[in-house]
Backbone as a printed PyTorch tensor [residue, N CA C, xyz], in Angstrom:
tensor([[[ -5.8330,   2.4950, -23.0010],
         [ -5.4320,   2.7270, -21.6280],
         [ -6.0940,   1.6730, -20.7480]],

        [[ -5.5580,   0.7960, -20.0260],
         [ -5.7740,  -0.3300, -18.8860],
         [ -7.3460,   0.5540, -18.1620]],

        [[ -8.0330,   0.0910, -17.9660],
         [ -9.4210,   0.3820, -17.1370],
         [ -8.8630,   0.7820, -15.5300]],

        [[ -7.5450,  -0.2500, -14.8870],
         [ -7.6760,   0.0770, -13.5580],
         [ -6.6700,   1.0680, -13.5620]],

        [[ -6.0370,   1.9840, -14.4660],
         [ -5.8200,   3.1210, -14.3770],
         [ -6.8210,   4.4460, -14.3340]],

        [[ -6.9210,   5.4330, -13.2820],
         [ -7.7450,   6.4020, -13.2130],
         [ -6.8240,   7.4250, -13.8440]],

        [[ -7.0530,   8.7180, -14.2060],
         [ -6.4480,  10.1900, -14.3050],
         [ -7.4690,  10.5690, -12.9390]],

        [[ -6.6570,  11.4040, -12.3300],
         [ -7.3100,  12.6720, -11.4830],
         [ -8.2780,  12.9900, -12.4290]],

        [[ -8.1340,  13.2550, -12.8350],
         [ -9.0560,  14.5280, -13.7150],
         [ -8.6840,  14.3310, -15.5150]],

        [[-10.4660,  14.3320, -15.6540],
         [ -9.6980,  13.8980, -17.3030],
         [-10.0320,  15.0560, -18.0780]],

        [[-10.2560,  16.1890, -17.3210],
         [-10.2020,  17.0590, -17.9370],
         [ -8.8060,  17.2060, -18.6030]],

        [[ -8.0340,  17.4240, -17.9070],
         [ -6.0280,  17.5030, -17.9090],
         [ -5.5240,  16.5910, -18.7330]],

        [[ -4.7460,  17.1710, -19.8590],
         [ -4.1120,  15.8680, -20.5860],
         [ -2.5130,  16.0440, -20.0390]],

        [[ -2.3540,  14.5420, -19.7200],
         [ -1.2160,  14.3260, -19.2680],
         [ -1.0930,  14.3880, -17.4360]],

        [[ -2.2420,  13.9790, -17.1530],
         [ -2.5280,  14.3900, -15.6410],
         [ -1.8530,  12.8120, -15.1310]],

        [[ -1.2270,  12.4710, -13.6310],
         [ -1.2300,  11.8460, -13.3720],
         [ -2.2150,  10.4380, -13.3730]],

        [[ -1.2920,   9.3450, -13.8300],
         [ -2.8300,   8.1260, -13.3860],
         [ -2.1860,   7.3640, -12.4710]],

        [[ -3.1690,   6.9330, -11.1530],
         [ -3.3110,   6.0780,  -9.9790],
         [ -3.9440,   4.7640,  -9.9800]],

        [[ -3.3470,   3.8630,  -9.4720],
         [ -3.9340,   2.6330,  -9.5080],
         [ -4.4620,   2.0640,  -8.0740]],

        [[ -5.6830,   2.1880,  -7.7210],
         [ -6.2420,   1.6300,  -6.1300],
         [ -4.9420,   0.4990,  -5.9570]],

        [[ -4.8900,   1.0120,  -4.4340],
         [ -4.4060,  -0.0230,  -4.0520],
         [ -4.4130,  -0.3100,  -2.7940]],

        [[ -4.7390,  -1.9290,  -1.9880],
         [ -4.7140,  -1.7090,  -0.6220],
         [ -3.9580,  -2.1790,   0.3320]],

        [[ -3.4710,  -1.2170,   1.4070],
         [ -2.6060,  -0.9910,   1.9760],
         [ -2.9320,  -1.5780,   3.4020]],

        [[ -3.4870,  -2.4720,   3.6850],
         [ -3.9270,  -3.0780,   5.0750],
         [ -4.5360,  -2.0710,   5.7210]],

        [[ -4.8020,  -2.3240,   7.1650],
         [ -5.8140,  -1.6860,   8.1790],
         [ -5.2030,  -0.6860,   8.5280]],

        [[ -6.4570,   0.7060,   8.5890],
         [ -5.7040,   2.3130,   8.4180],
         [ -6.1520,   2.7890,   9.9660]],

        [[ -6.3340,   1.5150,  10.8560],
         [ -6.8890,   1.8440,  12.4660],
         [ -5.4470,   2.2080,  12.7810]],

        [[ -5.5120,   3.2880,  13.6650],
         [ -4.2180,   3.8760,  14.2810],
         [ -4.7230,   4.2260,  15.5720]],

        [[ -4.1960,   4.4640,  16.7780],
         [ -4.2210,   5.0490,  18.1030],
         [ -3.1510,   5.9170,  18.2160]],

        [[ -4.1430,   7.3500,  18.8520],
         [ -3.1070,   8.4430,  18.8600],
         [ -3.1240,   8.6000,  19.6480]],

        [[ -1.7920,   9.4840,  20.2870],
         [ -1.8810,   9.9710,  21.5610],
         [ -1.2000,  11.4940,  21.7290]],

        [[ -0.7060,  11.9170,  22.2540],
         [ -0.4200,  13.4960,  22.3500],
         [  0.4770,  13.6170,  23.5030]],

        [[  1.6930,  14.0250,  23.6660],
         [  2.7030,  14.5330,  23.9840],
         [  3.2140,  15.2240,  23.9560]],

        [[  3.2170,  16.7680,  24.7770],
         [  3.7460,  17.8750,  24.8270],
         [  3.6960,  18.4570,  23.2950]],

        [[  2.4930,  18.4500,  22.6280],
         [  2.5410,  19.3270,  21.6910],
         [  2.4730,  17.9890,  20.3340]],

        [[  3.2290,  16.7040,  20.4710],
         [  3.3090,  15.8480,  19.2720],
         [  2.6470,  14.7580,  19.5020]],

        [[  2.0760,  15.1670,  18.3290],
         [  0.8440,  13.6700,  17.8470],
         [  2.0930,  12.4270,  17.7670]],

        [[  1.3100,  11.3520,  18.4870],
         [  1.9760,   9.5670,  18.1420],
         [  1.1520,   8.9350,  17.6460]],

        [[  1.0640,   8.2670,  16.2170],
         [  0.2810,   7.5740,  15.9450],
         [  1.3130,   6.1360,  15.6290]],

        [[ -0.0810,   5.1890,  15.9090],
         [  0.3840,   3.4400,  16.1220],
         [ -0.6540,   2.5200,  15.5390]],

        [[  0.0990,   2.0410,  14.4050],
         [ -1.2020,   1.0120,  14.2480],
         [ -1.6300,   0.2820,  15.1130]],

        [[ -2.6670,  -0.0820,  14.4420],
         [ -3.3560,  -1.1740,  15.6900],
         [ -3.3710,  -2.5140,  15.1930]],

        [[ -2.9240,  -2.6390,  13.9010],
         [ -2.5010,  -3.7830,  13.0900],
         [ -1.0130,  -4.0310,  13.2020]],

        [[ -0.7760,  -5.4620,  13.8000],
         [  0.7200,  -5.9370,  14.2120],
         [  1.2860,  -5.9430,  12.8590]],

        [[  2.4430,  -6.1670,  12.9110],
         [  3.3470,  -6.7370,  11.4510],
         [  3.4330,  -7.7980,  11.3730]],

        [[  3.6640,  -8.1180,   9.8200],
         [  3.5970,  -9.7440,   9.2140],
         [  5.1630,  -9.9380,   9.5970]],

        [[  5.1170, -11.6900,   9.9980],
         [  6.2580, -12.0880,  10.0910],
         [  7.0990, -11.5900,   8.6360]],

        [[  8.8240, -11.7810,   8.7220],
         [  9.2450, -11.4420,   8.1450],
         [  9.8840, -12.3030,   7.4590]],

        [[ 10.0160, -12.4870,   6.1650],
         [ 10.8640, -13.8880,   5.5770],
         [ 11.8280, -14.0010,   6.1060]],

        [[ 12.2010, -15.2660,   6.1870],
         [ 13.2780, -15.6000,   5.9360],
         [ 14.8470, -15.0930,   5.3350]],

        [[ 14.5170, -14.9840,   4.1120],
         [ 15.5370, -14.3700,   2.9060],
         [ 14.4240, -13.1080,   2.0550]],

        [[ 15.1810, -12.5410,   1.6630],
         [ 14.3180, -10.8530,   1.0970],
         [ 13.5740, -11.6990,   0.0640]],

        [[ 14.1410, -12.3740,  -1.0820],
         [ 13.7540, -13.5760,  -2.1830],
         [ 12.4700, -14.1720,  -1.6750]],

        [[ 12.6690, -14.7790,  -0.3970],
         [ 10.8080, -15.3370,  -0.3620],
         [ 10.0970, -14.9800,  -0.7840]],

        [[  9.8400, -14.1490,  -0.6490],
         [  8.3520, -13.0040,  -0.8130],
         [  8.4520, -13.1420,  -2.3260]],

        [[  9.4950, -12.8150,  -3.0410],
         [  9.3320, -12.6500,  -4.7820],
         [  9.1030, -13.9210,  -5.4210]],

        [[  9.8500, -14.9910,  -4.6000],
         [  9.3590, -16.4560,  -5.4290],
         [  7.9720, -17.0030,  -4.6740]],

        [[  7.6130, -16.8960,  -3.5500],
         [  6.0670, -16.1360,  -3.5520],
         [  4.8120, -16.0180,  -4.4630]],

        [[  5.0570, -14.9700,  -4.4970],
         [  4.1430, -13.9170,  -5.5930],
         [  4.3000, -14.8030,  -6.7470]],

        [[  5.6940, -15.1430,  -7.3790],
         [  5.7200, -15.4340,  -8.5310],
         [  4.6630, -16.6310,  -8.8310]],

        [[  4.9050, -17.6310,  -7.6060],
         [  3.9890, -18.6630,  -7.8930],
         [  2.8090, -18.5380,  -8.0070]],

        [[  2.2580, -17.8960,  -6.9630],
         [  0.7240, -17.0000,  -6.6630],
         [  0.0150, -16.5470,  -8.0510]],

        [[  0.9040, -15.5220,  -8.7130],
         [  0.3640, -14.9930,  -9.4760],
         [  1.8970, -14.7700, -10.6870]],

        [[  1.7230, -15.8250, -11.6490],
         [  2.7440, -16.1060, -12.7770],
         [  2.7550, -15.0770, -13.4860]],

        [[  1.1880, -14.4200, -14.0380],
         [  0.6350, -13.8770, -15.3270],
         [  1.2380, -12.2780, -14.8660]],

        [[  1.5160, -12.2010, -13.7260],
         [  2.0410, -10.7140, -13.3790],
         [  3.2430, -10.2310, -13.2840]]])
């Protein structure tokens, strides 16, 4: 079994396994409106390619072995 796979619990056979992973900045600003929470990151968005394909020929170069 790969190391950067965890089980929840190894007690459990057959328990789910999770792989860390990170998901950019988890800063949010909330605010409250008649009863409903708004939450907003506080981290802008990455420009967006070009073509959907950028991003995959990308990576590919970045990292071949994956």
């Amino acid at each position: 079994m790969s190391s950067e796979f965890r089980s929840q619990s190894n007690d459990q056979a057959g328990a789910p396994r999770y792989r860390h992973v990170s998901i950019g900045c988890s800063a949010v600003e909330v605010t409250e409106q008649q009863g409903v929470l708004h939450m907003r990151s506080l981290e802008p968005l990455a420009e967006l390619p070009k073509r959907l394909l950028d991003r995959l020929v990308h990576w590919a170069q970045e990292r071949p072995e994956q």
